[in-house]
N, C-alpha and C positions, 0 to 999 in steps of 0.2 A: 679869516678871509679865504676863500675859496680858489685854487688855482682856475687862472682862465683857460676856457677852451682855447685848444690849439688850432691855429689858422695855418693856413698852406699856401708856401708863398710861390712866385712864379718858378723857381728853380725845381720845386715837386719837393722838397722839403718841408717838415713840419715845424712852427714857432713858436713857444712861449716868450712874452717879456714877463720877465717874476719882479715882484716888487720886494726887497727882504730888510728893513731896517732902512727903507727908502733907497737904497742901492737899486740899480737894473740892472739884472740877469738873465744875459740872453738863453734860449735853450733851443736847441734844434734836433732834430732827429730824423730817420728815413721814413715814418711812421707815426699816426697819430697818435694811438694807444701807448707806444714808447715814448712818445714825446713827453704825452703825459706824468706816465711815470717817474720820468727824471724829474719834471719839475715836482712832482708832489715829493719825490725822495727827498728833493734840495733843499724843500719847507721842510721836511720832518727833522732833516738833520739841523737846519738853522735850530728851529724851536727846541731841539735838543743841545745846542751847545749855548744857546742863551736862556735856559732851564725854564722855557715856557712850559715845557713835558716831563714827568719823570723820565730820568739816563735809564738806561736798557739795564738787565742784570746782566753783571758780568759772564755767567755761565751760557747765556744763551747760546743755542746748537745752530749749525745749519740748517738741520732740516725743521727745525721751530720756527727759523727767521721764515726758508722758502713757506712752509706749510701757512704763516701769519700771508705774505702776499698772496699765497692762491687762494686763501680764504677772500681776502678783503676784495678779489676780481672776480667772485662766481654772481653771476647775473648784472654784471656790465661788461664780460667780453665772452664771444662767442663759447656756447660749449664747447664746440670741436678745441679751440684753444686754450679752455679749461683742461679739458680733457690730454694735452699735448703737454701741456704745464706739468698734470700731476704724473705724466709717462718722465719726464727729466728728472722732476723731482724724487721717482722713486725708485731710478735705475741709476743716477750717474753721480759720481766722486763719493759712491757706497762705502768707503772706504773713509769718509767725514763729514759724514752726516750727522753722529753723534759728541761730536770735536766742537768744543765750546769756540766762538770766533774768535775768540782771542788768541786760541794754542794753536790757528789754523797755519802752515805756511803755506799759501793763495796760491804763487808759483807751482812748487814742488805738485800741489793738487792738480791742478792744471797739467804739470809734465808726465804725471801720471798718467791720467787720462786721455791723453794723448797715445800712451805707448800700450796703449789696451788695441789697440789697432781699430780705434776710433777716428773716422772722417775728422777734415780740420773743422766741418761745417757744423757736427753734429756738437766735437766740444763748444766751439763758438755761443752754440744759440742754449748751450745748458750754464755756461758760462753768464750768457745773456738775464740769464732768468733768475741766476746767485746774485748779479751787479743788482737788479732791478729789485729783488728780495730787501737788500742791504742798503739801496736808498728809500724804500718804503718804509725801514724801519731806523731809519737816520745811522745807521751801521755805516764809515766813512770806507769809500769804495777803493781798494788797493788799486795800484798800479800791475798788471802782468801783461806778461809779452806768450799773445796768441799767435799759431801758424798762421800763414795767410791761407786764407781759401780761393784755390781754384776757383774759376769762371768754368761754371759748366757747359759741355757742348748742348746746347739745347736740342732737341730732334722735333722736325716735324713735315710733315709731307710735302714733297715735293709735289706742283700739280700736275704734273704727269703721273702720278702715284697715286691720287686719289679716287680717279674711276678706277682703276686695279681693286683699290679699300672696295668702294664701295660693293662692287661687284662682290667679292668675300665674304662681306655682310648680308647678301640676301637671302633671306627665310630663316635667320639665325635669330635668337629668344631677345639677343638684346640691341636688334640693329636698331630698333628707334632711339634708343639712349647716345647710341654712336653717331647717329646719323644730327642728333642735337647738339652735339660736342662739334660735329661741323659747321653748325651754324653758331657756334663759339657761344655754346653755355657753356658754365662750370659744373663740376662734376654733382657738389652741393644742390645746382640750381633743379638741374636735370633730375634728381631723386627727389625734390620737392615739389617738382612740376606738377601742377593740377588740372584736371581735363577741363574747366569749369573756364582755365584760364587760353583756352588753345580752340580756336575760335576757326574751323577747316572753308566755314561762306568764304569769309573775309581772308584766310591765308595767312593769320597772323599769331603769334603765340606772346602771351604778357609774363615776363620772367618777372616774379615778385615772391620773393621767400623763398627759402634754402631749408634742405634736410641735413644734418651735418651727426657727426658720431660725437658722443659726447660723453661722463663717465659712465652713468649706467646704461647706456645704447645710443641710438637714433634719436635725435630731438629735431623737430620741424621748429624755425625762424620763420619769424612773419616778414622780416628783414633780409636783405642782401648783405653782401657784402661792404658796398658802400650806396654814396647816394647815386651815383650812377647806375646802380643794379638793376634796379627796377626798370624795365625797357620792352616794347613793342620791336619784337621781330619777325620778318617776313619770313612763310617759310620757303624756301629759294632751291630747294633739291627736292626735282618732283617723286621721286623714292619716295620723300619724310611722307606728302601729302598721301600717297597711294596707302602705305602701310597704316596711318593713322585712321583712313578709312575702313577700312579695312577690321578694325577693333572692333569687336558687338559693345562689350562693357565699358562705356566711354564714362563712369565716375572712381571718385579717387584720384590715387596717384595713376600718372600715365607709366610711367617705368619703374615698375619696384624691382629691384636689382640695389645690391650690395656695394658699395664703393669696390672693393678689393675683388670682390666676383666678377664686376664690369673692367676693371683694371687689365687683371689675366683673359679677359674675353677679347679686347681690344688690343691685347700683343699679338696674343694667338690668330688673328683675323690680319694682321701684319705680316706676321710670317708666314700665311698662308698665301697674302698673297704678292708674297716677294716686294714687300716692300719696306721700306726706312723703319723701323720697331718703333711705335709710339706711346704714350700712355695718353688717357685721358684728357688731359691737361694739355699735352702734345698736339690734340684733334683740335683744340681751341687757338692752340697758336699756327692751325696749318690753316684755319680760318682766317686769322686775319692774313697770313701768308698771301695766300691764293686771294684775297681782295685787293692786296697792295697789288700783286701780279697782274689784276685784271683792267688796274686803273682807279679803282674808286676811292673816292677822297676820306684822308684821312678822319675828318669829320664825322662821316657816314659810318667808316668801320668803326670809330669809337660809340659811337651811339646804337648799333647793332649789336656789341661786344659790351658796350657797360664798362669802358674802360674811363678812367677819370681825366688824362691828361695824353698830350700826343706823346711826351717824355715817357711815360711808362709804355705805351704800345709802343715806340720805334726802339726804346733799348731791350725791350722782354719778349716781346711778340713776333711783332713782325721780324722773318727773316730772306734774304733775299733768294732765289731759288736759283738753281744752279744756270737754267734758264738765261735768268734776266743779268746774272753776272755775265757769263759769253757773250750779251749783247751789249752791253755796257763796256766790255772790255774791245770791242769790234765797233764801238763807235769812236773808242779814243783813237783804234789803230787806225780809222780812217779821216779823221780830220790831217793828220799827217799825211796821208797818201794823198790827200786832195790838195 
């Protein structure tokens, strides 16, 4: 029997109910693709201790276990995350990768790895990918005690900040790419974008399908990211319209530029023009920023932005701009004064 797909319940969490010997097993997780995983790990392991499968050999390695999961996900999850998978897989706890899982101590690995002067974030999500190896292969998942990770300060443009950006960007190779990150594509969407798809009568651009890097390069997704991806957006900075005019060769991709090329174009365009350092990604959440600032309903920025739920725009995106704090903080002082 087949694990059910995972449903997403109001909180922005993902669910299985597993059914294992007629028991219910709840499963939850922040993510579908994890969600999943666990539940398939929990069958594999049930089936393994009630000998529906042959037991694993004892000798089995780490990096046998990892390398069997990243095999059995190549062409059901994103190359780029393919690609991300076998970067953990082939750099982190180098040190017992060939260490049969039996003779592993999980801790000890872990506190190792840690004292390599590795982020708590980065061991976490390589850690992530061992737990997730080890219930694909019914391998029973230790208990260890991970750092917490920091809440990172997110950065993104203040709207006083962004006519400065834009202004720094003009006549530069990749201010169309930048100036699309303003109207909150992703960096993926942006390198995949198709002139075929960007429609200058009408003023509107159809984001459907992502370029993403993958093992042996660039791979083009017919797909987004989720089902919200796929989305009709206004283009809304008369910049975007003038430059896109502007192109003689209007087939193909509209911005071919390198993830990492556009990345350092987009600091360096920051600190030119004296403002907040952003990345890419940054230019997306200074989008939704600057729409919450402007008044428009969250609704509307979710459906321009391709975001799935208000929970995920108000806790990752949207942030409040220094702006609308002072005023906010100036209406409480004056209910008291009144």
């Amino acid at each position: 029997m087949k694990v059910p797909s995972p449903r997403k319940l109001p909180s922005g969490v993902w669910f299985i109910q597993l059914r294992l010997n007629g028991v219910s097993v709840p499963v939850t997780a922040e993510t579908k693709a994890e969600c999943k995983n666990i539940a398939e790990g929990l069958k594999a392991k049930h089936r393994a201790d009630t000998g529906q499968i042959k037991r694993l050999p004892k000798n089995i390695t780490l990096q046998e276990s990892v390398n069997q999961y990243v095999r059995s996900k190549s062409g059901k999850l994103s190359p780029a995350t393919i690609r991300s998978y076998q970067i953990y897989a082939d750099t982190r706890f180098s040190d017992y990768q060939d260490k049969a899982l039996s003779k592993i101590n999980w801790q000890q690995m872990i506190d190792e790895e840690l004292g390599k002067d590795l982020s708590e974030k980065t061991v976490k999500n390589a850690w992530s990918l061992v737990a997730s190896s080890l219930r694909y292969i019914g391998y029973p998942v230790p208990n260890v005690t991970l750092a917490k990770v920091a809440v990172p300060d997110l950065n993104f443009l203040q709207p006083e900040e962004i006519k400065p950006f834009c202004d720094a960007l003009k006549g530069r190779s990749y201010e169309i790419p930048a100036l699309l990150a303003l109207h909150g594509l992703r960096c993926s969407e942006i390198r995949g974008l198709d002139w075929e798809n960007v429609d200058l009568k009408k003023g509107t651009i159809f984001v459907h399908g992502a370029r993403v890097r993958g093992v042996d390069g660039d791979v083009d997704k017919k797909t987004n990211k989720n089902d919200t991806s796929s989305r009709y957006v206004p283009i809304m900075i008369p910049r975007l319209t003038k430059v896109l005019k502007a192109v003689e060769d209007k087939t193909g991709k509209v911005a071919v530029i390198g993830s990492n090329t556009l990345l350092d174009d987009v600091k360096r365009t920051c600190r030119r023009a004296g403002v907040t350092e952003c990345t890419v990604h940054d230019l997306r959440r200074s989008f939704a920023s600057l729409c919450f600032f402007l008044g428009i309903p969250s609704r509307q920025i979710r459906e321009w932005g391709g975001w799935s739920s208000d929970a995920v725009l108000n806790k990752i995106y949207i942030k409040l701009s220094t702006t609308m704090k002072s005023e906010n903080q100036e209406k409480f002082t004056q209910f008291f004064k009144k």
